[in-house]
C-alpha positions in Angstrom: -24.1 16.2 -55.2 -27.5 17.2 -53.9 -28.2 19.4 -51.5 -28.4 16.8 -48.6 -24.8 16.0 -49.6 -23.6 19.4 -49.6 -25.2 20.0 -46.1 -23.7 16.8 -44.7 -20.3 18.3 -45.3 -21.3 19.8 -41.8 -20.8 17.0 -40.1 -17.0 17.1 -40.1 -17.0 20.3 -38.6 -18.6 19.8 -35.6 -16.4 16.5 -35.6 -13.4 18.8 -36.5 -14.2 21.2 -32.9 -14.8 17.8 -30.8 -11.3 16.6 -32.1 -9.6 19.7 -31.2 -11.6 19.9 -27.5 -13.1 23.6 -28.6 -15.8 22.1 -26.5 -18.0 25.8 -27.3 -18.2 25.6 -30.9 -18.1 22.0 -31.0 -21.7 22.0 -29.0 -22.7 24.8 -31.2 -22.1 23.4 -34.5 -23.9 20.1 -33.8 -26.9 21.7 -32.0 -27.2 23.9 -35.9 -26.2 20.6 -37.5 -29.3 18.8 -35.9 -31.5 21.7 -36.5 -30.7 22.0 -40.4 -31.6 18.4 -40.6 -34.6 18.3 -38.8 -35.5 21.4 -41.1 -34.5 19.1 -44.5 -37.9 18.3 -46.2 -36.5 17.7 -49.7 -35.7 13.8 -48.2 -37.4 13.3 -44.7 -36.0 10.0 -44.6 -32.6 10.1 -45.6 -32.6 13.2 -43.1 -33.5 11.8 -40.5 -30.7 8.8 -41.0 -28.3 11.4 -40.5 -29.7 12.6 -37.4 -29.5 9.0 -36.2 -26.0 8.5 -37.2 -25.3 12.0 -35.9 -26.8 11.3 -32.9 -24.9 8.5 -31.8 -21.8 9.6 -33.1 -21.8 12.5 -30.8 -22.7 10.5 -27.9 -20.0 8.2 -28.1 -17.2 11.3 -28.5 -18.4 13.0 -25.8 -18.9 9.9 -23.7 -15.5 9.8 -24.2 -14.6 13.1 -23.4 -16.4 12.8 -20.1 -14.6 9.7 -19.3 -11.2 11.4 -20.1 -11.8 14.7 -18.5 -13.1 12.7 -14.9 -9.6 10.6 -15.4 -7.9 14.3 -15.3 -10.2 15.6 -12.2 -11.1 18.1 -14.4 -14.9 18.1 -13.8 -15.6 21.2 -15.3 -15.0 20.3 -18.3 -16.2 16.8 -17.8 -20.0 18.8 -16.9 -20.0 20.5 -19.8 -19.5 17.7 -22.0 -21.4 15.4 -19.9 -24.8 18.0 -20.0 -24.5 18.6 -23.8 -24.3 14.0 -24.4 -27.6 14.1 -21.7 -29.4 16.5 -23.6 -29.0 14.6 -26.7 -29.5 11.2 -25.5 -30.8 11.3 -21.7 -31.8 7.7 -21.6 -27.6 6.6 -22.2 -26.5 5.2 -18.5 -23.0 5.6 -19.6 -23.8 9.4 -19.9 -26.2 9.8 -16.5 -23.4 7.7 -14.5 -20.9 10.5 -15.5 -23.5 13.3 -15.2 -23.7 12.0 -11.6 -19.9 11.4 -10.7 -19.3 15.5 -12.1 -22.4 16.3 -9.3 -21.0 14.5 -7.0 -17.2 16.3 -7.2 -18.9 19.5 -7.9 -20.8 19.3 -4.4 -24.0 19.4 -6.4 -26.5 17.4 -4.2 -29.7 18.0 -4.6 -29.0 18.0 -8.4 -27.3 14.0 -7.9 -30.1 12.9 -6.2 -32.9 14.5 -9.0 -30.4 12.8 -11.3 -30.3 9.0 -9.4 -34.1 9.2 -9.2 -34.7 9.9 -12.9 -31.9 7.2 -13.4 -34.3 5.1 -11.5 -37.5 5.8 -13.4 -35.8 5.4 -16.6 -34.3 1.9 -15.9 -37.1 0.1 -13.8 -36.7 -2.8 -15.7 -33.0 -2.7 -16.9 -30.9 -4.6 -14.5 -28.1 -3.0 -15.9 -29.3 0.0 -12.9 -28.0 -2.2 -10.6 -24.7 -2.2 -11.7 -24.7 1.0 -12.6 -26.0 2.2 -8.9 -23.1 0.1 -7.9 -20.1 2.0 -10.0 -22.0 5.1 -8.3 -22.0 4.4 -4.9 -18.2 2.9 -4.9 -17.2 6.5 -6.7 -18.6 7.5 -3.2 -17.1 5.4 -1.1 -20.2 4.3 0.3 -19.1 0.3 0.0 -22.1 -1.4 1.9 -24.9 0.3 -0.4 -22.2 -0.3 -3.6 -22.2 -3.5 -2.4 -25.8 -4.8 -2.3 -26.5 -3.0 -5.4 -24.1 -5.9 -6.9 -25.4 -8.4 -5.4 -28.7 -7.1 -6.4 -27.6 -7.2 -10.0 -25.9 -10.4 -9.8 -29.4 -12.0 -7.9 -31.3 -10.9 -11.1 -28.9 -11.8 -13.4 -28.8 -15.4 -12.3 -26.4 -17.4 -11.0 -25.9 -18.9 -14.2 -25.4 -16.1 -16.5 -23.2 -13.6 -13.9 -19.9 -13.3 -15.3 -16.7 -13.9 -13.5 -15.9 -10.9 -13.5 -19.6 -9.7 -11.5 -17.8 -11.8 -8.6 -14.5 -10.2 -8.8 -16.2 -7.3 -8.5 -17.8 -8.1 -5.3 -14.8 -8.8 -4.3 -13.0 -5.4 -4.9 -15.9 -4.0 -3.3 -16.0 -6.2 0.1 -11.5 -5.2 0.1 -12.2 -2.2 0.1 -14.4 -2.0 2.6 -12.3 -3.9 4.5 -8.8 -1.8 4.0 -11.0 1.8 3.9 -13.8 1.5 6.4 -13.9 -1.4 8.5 -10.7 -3.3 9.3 -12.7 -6.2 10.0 -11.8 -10.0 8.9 -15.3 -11.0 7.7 -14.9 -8.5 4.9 -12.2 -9.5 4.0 -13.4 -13.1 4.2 -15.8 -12.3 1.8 -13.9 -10.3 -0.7 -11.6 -13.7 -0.7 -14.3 -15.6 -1.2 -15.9 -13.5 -4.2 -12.2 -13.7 -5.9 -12.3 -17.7 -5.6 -15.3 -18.0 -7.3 -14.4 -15.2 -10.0 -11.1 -17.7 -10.3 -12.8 -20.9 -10.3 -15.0 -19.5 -13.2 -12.5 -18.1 -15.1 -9.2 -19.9 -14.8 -7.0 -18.8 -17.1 -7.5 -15.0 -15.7 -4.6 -14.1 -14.1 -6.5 -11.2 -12.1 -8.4 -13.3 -10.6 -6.0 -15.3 -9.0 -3.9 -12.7 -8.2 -6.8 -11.4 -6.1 -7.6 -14.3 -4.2 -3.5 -14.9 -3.4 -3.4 -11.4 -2.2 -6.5 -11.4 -0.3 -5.7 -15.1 1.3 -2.7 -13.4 2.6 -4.1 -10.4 4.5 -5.8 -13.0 6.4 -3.4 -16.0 6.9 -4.7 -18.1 4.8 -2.0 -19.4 3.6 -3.1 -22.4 2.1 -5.9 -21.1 -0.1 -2.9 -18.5 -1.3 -1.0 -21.9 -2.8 -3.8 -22.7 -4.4 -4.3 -19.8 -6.2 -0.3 -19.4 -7.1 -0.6 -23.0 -8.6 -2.9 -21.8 -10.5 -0.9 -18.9 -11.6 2.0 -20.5 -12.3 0.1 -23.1 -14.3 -0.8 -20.4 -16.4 2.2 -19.2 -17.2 1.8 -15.6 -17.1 3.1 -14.0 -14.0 3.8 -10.1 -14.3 7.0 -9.3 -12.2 4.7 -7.9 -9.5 3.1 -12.1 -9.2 6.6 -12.9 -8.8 7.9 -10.2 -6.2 4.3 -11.3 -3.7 5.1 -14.9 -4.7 8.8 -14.3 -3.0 7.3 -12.7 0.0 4.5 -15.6 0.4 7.8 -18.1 0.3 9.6 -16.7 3.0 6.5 -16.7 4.8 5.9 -20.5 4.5 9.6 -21.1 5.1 10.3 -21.8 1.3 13.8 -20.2 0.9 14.3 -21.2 -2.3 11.6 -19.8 -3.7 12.3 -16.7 -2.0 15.8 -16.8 -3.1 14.5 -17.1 -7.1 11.7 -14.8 -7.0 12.4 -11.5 -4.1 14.5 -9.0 -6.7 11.8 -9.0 -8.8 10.9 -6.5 -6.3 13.1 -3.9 -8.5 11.4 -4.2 -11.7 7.2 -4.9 -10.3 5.2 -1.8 -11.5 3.1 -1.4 -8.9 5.8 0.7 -5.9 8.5 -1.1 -7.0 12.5 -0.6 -4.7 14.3 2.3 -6.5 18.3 1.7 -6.8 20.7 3.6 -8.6 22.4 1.9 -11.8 25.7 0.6 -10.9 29.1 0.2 -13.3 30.2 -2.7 -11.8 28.9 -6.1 -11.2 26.2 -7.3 -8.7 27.1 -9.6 -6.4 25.3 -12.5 -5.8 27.0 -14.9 -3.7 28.8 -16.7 -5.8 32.0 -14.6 -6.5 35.3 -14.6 -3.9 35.2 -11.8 -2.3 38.6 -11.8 -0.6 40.4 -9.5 -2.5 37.5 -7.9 -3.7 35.7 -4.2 -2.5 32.1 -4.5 -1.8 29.2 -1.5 -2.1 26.0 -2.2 0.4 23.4 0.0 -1.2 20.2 0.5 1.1 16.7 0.2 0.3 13.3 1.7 1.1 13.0 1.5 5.0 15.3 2.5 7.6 14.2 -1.1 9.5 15.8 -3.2 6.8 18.9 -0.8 7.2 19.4 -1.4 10.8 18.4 -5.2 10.3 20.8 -5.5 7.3 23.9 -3.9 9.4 23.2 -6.9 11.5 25.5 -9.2 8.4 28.2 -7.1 8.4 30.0 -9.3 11.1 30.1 -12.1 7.9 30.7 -9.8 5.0 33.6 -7.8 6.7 35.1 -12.0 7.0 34.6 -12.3 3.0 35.2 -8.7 1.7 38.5 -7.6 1.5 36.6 -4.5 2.4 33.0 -3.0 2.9 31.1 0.3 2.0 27.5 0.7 2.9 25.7 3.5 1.2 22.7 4.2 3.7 19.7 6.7 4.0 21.1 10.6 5.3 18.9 10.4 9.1 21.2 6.6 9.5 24.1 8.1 8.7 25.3 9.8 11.8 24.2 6.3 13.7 26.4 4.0 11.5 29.1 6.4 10.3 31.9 5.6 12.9 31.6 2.2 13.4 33.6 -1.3 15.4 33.7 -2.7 11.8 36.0 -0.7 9.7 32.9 -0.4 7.1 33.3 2.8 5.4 30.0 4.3 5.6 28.2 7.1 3.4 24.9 9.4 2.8 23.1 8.4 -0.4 22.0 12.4 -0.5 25.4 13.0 -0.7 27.8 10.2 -1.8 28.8 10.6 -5.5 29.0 6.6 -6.8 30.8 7.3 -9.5 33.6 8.4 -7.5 33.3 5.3 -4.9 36.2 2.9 -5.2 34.0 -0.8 -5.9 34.6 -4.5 -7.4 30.9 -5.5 -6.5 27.5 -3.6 -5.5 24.3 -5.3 -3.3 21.1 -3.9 -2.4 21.1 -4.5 1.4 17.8 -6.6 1.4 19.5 -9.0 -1.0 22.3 -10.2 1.4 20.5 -12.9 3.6 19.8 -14.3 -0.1 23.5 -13.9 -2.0 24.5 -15.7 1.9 21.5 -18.2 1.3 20.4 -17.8 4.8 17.4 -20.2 6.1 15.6 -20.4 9.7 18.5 -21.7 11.3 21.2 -19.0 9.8 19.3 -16.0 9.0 19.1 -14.2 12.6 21.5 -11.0 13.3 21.1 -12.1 17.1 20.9 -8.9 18.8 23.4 -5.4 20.6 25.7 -5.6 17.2 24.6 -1.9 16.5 26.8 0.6 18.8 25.3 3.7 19.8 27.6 6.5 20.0 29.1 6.5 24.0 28.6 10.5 24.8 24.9 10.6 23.1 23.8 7.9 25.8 25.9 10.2 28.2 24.0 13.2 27.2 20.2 11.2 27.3 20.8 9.8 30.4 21.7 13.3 32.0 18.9 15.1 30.9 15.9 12.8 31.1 16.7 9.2 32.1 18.6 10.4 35.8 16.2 8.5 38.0 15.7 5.5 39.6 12.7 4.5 37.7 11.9 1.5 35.1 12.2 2.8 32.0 10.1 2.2 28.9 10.1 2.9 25.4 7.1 3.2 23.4 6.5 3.2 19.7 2.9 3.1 17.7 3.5 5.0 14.7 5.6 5.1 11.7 3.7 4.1 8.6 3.8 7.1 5.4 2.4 4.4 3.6 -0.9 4.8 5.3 -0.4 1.2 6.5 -2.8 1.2 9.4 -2.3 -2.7 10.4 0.9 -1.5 12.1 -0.4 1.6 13.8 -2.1 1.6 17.2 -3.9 4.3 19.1 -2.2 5.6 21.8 -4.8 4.5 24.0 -4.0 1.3 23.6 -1.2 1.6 25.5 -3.1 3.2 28.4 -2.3 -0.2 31.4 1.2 1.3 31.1 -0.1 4.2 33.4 -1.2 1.8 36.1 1.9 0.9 36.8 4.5 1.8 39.9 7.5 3.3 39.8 7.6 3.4 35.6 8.7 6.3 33.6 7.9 6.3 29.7 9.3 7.7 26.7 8.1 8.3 23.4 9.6 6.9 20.3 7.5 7.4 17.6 9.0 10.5 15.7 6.0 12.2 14.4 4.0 12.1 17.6 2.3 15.6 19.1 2.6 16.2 23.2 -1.1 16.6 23.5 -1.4 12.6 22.6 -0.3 12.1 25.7 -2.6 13.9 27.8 -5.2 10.4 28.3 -2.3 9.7 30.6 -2.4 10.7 34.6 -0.4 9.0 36.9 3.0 8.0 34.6 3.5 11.2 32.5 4.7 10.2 28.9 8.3 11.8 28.3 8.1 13.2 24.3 11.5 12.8 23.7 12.2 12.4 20.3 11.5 15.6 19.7 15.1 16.3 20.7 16.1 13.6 18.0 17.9 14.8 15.2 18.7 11.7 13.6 18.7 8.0 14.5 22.5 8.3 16.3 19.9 10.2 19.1 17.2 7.3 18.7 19.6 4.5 19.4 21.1 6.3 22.5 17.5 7.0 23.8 16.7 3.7 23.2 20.1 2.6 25.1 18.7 4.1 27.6 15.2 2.4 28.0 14.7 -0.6 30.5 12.8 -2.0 27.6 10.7 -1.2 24.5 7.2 -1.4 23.7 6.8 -1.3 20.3 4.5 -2.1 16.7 6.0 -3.1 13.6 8.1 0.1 12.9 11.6 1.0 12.4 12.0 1.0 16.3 11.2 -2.4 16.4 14.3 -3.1 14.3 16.8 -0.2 15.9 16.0 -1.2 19.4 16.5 -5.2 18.4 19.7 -4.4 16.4 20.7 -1.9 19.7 20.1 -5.1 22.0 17.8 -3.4 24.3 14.7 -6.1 25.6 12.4 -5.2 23.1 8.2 -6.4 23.2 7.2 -6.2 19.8 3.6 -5.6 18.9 1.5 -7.4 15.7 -1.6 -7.4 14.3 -3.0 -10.3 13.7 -2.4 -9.8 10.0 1.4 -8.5 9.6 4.0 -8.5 7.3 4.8 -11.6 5.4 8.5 -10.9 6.7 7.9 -12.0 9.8 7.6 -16.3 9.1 7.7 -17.0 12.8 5.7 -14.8 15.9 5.8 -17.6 18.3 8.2 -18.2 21.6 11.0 -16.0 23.1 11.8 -14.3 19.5 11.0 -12.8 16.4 13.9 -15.2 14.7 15.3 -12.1 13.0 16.4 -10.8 16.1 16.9 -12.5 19.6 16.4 -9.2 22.1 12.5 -8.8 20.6 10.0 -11.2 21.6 6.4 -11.2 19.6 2.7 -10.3 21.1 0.2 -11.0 17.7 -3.5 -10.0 18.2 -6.1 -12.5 18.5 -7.7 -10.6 15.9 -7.5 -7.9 13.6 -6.8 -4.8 15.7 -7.8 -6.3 19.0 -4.5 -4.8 20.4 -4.9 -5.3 24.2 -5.1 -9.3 23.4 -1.4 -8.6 22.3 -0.5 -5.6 24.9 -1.5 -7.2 28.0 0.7 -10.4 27.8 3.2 -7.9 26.7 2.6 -5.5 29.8 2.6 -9.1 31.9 5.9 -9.3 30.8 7.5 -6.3 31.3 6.2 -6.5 35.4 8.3 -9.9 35.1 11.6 -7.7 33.9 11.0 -5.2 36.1 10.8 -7.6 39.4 14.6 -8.2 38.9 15.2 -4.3 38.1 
């Protein structure tokens, strides 16, 4: 073994230190490494091979590092390792891209923009910049700029060489713009139109489809969505997630069936899917007699679908020799002591092993075991009791007056599901009218929202409101409810209580029909849908137009 051999050997030390993240001597040993090669004149050549091969296998580990360090937020690190692969290759994009994301998290920016300048100089005739440019300004949330450095790179690539996946891409971009920044539809327009054309060139790409359905149906269109499922099921390949959205885009276009077949997939998507406990007993699905049989109702993510659900119990209590519903701790108190005879408990509390049971359902899956349609699938409206001394106690202590009353509702969402939100100044023509008192709804709402209004004072009730067995005796109380697409939309429809229910002109794929006197779900709550996305007062006015009609025969 010659000495080149013997000081080769070296090389799995410094390898060794990378391996085990002693990010110190790892730097160190490699920097001593390179020097005792560049210091090898015995064989120049064969030297300098080394340092080539060195080189780039140090590059590519911490490259890797970098990348796995930013995953972990731990940009620290991710600088250290990042400097140390610039100052041994400072022409690698991979490496300046990271150098700049650390600078960026590390609130370093005058060094970023030294950096993006140099990256400039470095790459004026690599088109690869563009992209790169791209990655960067997304990391910053700065879509627009993101966003024409694609199509930049796309426009010098050439039409015929940019890849399918440069479009989809594009498309990412222009959705999240859209769902981050602006909330309008032409973005979203063109992110749909970017996923298309990712699709249409690359077929047999499930992503790409999936994309185009899912963006078709933030903006209604509906048929472009079919489309783009034929495509997916032609291919064969749905995840459980495809399947779940598939379910939801069914009921949407009034396809039962295929909302039947595809909606419990909702348990086993990975992306949020419905938690349930695991059940000893048999799931019911429809099919099985009931009549001598004990069934569990198990609720599900929202209290909306609780209240909505409660509306079947009038035909389950017919088939079910007898009913338990196992529903969220703040319902509870609302549905505990009940007309029904439906033995009602906490899920915080309730013990299912213990629970006496033949057959289990999660609530949302009733309308489906029934194999409800358009014409069988409303809970009509008032089959939801509030508790007789609450409504006593409300009306006492804030509704005593001879005054309309109004409920309103505008917030709601932990999801950060701003289509169903609405500024409170929206609702500001309430205060020009006469003789009108209005309460406040939405839980989580702070007095000093209400301050924009003068002449009708809004009452912030619910923060007497324990639980919903106070919300449904408030709402009881109201003339009639002004509300978005919350969980008061569903209490005050289940409670029976005229209810004007606010959409966005993109909403929930729940919600097949917004048209006439009713929501179809629910009789009492009639639908006001934006003309466009957000443009609230096209739905609140109508709505407001009809309230003044109620309240000429108050």
């Amino acid at each position: 073994m010659n000495n080149l051999e013997i000081l080769k050997l070296d090389r799995a030390l410094w390898n060794a230190y990378i391996d085990k993240e002693d990010l110190e001597k790892a730097i160190q040993c490699y920097l001593e490494y390179i020097n005792n090669l560049k210091n090898y004149k015995e064989d120049t050549v064969s030297a300098n091979n080394e340092i080539d091969l060195s080189k780039q296998l140090f590059q590519i580990k911490m490259n890797i590092l970098a990348d796995k360090y930013i995953k972990e937020k731990n940009f620290k690190k991710a600088l250290i390792v990042t400097y140390a692969a610039f100052k041994n290759n400072d022409k690698d994009l991979k490496c300046i891209k990271n150098y700049i994301i650390c600078l960026q998290e590390l609130k370093q920016g005058d060094l970023e923009l030294s950096l993006m300048q140099y990256l400039e100089e470095i790459s004026e005739n690599n088109i690869e910049i563009y992209k790169l440019r791209s990655q960067i300004e997304e990391k910053k949330q700065s879509y627009p700029n993101a966003i024409e450095y694609m199509q930049k790179y796309i426009e010098l690539k050439g039409t015929g060489n940019a890849a399918a996946e440069d479009y989809n891409q594009i498309g990412v971009l222009y959705d999240k713009y859209y769902s981050e920044k602006t909330h309008k539809r032409i973005d979203e327009q063109k992110a749909l139109e970017a996923f298309m054309k990712a699709s249409d060139m690359a077929p047999d790409r499930n992503l790409y489809a999936e994309n185009a359905t899912i963006t078709a149906h933030k903006i209604n269109e509906f048929e472009t969505a079919g489309k783009y499922w034929e495509r997916l099921f032609k291919n064969n390949n749905m995840s459980d997630d495809d399947k779940y959205y598939y379910s939801m885009y069914c009921l949407r276009t009034e396809d039962f069936e295929g909302w039947y077949k595809y909606f419990d997939f909702r348990f086993t998507k990975k992306y949020n899917p419905t938690i349930i406990p695991q059940f000893n007993k048999p799931k019911w699905d429809g099919s099985q007699d009931l009549s001598n049989s004990i069934l569990l109702i198990y609720y599900e993510q929202g209290f909306g679908d609780t209240f909505l659900t409660w509306g079947y119990i009038p035909r389950l209590i017919k088939m079910a020799k007898h009913v338990i519903f196992v529903v969220q701790n703040a319902a509870y108190e609302l549905l505990k002591n009940n007309d029904y005879g439906v033995e009602v408990y906490s899920g915080w509390y309730v013990d299912l092993n213990k629970l006496d049971y033949d057959y289990y359902i999660p609530s949302m899956t009733i309308p489906i075991a029934l194999k409800l349609n358009r014409s069988s699938i409303s809970v009509g409206e008032g089959y939801l009791k509030p508790q007789e001394h609450l409504i006593s106690e409300y009306k006492q202590k804030y509704f005593n007056n001879n005054k309309f009353k109004i409920g309103i509702s505008f917030l709601g969402h932990k999801n950060g599901d701003h289509t169903r939100d609405i500024d409170i100044k929206e609702f500001l023509p309430l205060d020009e009218l006469d003789n009108v008192e209005i309460y406040n709804l939405s839980k989580e709402a702070e007095d000093n929202r209400f301050n924009i209004f003068k002449k009708n004072k809004v009452i912030n009730i619910t923060k007497d409101a324990q639980s919903f067995a106070d919300t449904a005796a408030i709402i009881a109380n109201c003339d009639a409810v002004l509300t978005s697409d919350n969980c008061i939309l569903n209490l005050a429809g289940a409670v029976g209580v005229k209810t004007f229910a606010l959409f966005n002109w993109t909403n929930q794929l729940r919600w097949f029909e917004l048209k006439g006197e009713n929501v179809v779900w629910y009789t009492s709550v009639k639908p006001f849908v934006c003309d466009d996305i957000d443009n609230w007062q096209s739905a609140i006015k109508p709505a407001i137009e009809n309230i003044k009609q109620l309240m000429k025969n108050f």
